[in-house]
C-alpha positions in Angstrom: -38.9 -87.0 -26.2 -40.3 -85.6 -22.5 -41.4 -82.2 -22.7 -40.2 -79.7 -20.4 -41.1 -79.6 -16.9 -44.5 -79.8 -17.8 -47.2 -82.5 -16.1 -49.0 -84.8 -17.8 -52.6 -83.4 -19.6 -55.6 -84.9 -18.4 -57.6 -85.8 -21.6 -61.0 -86.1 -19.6 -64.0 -83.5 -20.8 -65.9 -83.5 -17.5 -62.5 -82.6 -15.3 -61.3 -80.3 -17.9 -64.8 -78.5 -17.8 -64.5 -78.1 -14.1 -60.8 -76.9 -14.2 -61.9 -74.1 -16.9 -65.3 -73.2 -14.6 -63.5 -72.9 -11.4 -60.2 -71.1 -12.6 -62.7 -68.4 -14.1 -65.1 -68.2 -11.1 -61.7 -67.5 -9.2 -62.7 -70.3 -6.6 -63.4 -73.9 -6.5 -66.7 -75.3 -6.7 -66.7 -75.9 -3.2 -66.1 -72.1 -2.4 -62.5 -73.3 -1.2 -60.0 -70.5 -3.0 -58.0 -72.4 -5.2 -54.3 -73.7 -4.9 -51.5 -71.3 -5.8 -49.5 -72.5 -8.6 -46.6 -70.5 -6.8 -46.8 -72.1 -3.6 -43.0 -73.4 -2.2 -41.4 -71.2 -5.1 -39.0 -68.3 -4.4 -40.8 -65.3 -5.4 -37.4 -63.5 -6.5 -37.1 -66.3 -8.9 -40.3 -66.7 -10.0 -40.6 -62.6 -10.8 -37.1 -62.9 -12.9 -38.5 -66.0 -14.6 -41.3 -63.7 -15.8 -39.5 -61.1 -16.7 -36.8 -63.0 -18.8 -39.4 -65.0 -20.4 -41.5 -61.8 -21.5 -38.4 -59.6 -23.4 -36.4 -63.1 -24.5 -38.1 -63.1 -27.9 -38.5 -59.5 -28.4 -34.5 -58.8 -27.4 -33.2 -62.1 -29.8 -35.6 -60.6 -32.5 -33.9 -57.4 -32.2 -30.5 -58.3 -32.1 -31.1 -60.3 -35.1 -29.6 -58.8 -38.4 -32.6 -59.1 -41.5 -29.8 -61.4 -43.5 -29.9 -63.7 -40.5 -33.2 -63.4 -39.6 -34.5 -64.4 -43.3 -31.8 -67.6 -43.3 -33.6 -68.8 -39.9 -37.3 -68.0 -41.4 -36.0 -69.7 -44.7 -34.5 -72.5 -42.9 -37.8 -73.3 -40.9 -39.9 -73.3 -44.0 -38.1 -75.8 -46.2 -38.2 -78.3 -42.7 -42.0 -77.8 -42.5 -42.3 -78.3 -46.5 -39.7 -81.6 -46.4 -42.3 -82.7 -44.5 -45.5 -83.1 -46.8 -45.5 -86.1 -48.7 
């Protein structure tokens, strides 16, 4: 099953290494800033897509009663334990 919208990994060490160096000097090695992963995106979208994402969990945790939220957190640990051999 495809994940979601998201790109295939590149499983190279060297182009990984360089990925990690330049996104923490803030630059590309070549002193070029580097690409912005919002470029072509509506920036009213993009700031409600953070802000959903950020209080989503928080607001479904809260809404949750502890009955239902112990049947969902008992639910997920008999699938991970069906799964052992």
């Amino acid at each position: 099953m495809p994940t979601r919208s998201s790109k295939p990994r590149d499983h190279d060490f060297a182009t990984n290494a360089r990925a990690t160096v330049e996104e923490f000097i803030g630059e590309k090695l070549t002193g070029e800033p580097l690409d912005d992963p919002n470029a072509g995106k509506n920036p009213a979208a993009v700031a409600l897509g953070k802000l959903g994402g950020a209080k989503g969990g928080a607001a479904r945790a809260a809404a949750l009663s502890p009955r239902k939220r112990k049947m969902i957190a008992r639910k997920a640990a008999e699938a991970r334990w069906k799964r052992r051999p």
